[in-house]
N, C-alpha and C positions, 0 to 999 in steps of 0.2 A: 580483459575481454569486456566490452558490452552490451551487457541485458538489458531488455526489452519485455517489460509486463503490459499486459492489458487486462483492464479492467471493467465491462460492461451490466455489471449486473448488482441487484438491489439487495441481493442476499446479502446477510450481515455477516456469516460465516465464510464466506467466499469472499469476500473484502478482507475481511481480519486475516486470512490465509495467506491473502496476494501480500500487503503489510508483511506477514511475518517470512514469507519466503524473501521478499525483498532485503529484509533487515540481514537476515542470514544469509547472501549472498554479498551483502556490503560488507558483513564481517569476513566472509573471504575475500575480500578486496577486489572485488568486480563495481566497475561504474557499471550502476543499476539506474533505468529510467520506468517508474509505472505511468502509463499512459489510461487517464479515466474517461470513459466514454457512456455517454448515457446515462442510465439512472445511480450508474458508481460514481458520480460528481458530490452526489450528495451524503457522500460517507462518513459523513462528519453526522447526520442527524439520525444515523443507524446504531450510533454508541451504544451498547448496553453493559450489563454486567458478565455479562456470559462473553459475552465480544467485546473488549474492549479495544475497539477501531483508534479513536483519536490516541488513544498511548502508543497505539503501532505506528501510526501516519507521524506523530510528533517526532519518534525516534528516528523512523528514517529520513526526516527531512533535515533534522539535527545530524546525522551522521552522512550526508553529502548526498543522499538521493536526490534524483533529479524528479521530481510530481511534476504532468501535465494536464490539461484538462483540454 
């Protein structure tokens, strides 16, 4: 089956979520695409310690996820 996330928003928790949902959906072996629009383009500069965004975006992009922007 393939999923379709969308991403619009600057919340750092809500990025980290959409990432982890993703991830866990590729390990059930679903072609995952998250689609980033708006100020979620910039999920890369929301890293924190409490979120940590770029270790989720890393994994799913290493495990076949398809990222757009």
């Amino acid at each position: 089956m393939n999923i379709g996330l969308v991403a619009c928003s600057d919340n750092p928790e809500i990025l980290w979520n959409c990432f982890r949902l993703g991830n866990l959906m590729l390990e059930q072996m679903e072609e995952v695409t998250i689609f980033l629009d708006g100020p979620s383009v910039n999920y890369a500069t929301l890293n924190s310690e409490n979120y940590p965004i770029n270790d989720q975006a890393k994994l799913f992009t290493l495990s076949e996820g398809v990222l757009q922007a």
